[in-house]
C-alpha positions as CSV (number, residue, x, y, z in Angstrom):
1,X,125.7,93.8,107.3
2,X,124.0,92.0,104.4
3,X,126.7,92.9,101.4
4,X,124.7,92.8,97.8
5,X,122.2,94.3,96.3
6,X,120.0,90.9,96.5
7,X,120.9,89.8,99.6
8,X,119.9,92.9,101.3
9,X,116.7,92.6,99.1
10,X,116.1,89.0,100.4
11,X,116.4,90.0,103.8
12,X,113.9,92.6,103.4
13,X,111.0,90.5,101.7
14,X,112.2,88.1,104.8
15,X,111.2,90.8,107.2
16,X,107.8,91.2,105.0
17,X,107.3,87.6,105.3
18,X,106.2,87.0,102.0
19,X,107.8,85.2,99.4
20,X,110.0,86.4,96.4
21,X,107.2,85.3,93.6
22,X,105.5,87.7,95.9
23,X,107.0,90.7,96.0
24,X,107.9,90.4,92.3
25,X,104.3,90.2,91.6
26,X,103.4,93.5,94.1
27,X,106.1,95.0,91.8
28,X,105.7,94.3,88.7
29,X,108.9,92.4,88.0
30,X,109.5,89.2,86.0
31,X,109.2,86.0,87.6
32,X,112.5,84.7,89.7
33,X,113.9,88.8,88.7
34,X,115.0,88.4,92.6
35,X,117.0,85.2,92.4
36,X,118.3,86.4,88.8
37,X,119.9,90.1,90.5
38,X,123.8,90.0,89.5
39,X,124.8,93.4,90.9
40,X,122.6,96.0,91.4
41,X,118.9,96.7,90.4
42,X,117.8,99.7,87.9
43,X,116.3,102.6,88.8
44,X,112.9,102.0,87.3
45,X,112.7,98.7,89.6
46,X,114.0,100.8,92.3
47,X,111.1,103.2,91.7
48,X,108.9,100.1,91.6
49,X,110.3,98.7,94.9
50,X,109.7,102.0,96.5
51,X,106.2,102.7,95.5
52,X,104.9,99.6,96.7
53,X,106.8,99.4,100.0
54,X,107.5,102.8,101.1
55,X,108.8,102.0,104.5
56,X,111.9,100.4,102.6
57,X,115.3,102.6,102.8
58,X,116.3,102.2,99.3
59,X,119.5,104.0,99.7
60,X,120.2,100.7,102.2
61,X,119.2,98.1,99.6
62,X,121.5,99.8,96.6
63,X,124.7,101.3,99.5
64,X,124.0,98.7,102.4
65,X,124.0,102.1,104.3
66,X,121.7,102.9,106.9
67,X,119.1,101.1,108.4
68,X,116.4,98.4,106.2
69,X,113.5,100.6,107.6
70,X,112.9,104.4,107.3
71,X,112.8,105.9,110.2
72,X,110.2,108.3,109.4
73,X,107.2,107.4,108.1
74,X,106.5,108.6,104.6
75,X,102.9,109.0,105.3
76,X,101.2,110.7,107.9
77,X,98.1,108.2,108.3
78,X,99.3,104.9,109.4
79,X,99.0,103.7,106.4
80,X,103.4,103.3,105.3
81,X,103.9,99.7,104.3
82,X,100.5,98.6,103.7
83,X,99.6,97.2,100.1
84,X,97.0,99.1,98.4
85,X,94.5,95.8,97.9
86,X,95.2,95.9,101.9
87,X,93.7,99.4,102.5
88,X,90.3,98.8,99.7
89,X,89.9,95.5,101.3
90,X,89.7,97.8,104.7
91,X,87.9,100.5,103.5
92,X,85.2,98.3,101.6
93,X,84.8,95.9,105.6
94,X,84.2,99.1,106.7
95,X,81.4,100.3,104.6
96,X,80.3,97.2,105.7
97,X,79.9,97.0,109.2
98,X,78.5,100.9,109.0
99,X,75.7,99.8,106.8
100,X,75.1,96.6,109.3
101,X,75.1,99.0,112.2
102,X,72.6,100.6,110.6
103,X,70.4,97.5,109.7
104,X,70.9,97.0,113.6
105,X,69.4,99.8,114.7
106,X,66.6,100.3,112.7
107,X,65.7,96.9,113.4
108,X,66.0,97.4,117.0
109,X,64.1,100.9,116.5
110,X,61.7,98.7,114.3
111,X,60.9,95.9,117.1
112,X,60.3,98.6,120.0
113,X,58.1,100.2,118.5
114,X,56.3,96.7,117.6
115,X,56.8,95.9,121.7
116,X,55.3,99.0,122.8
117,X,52.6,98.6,120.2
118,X,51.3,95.5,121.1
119,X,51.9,96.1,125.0
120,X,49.7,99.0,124.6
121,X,47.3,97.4,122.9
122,X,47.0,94.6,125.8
123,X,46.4,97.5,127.8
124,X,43.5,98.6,125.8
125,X,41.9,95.3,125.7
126,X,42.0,95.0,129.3
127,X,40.8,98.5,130.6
């Protein structure tokens, strides 16, 4: 078992694989706040901590009780753990690709109807 405060905390931005100027960034804390932890962290960063990686246990990071990870998912969607930028970027690539699905088709629509039009007017010209 990891046994302070900030080592528990390293070990968690670790398993995030992102660096402490990082995560102090996603959180709002001061630059090097991580490497600067002496014993325990207040509860407004705690909060902080929290509501941008709700996945974490905080009763682990301040008791060292527990396990790093809940195990139950704060939210229902699938979405526990993934930065907010994350889930725009998402949403906005997906707008995307529905609008060029779109374009797709009515192009395809767009060039059948050109096909059959000229095809029947071969047919014209012929008969």
């Amino acid at each position: 078992m990891t046994n302070s405060v900030k080592e528990r905390l390293i070990a968690f931005i670790d398993y995030k694989g992102i660096s402490k100027n990082k995560f102090e960034i996603l959180c709002g804390l001061s630059k090097r706040y991580v490497s600067n932890i002496s014993k325990s962290i207040s509860p407004d960063v705690a909060e902080r901590i929290s509501l941008n990686f709700p996945e974490l246990n905080m009763g682990w990071i301040l008791t060292g009780d527990g396990e790093m990870l809940k195990s139950s998912p704060a939210v229902s969607d699938g979405t526990v753990g993934i930065p907010v930028e994350m889930l725009r970027l998402n949403l906005n690539l997906s707008e995307t690709i529905r609008q060029q699905q779109e374009t797709i088709q009515r192009l395809t629509e767009m060039l059948a109807a050109e096909k059959n039009g000229q095809h029947s007017n071969k047919k014209e010209k012929v008969g």
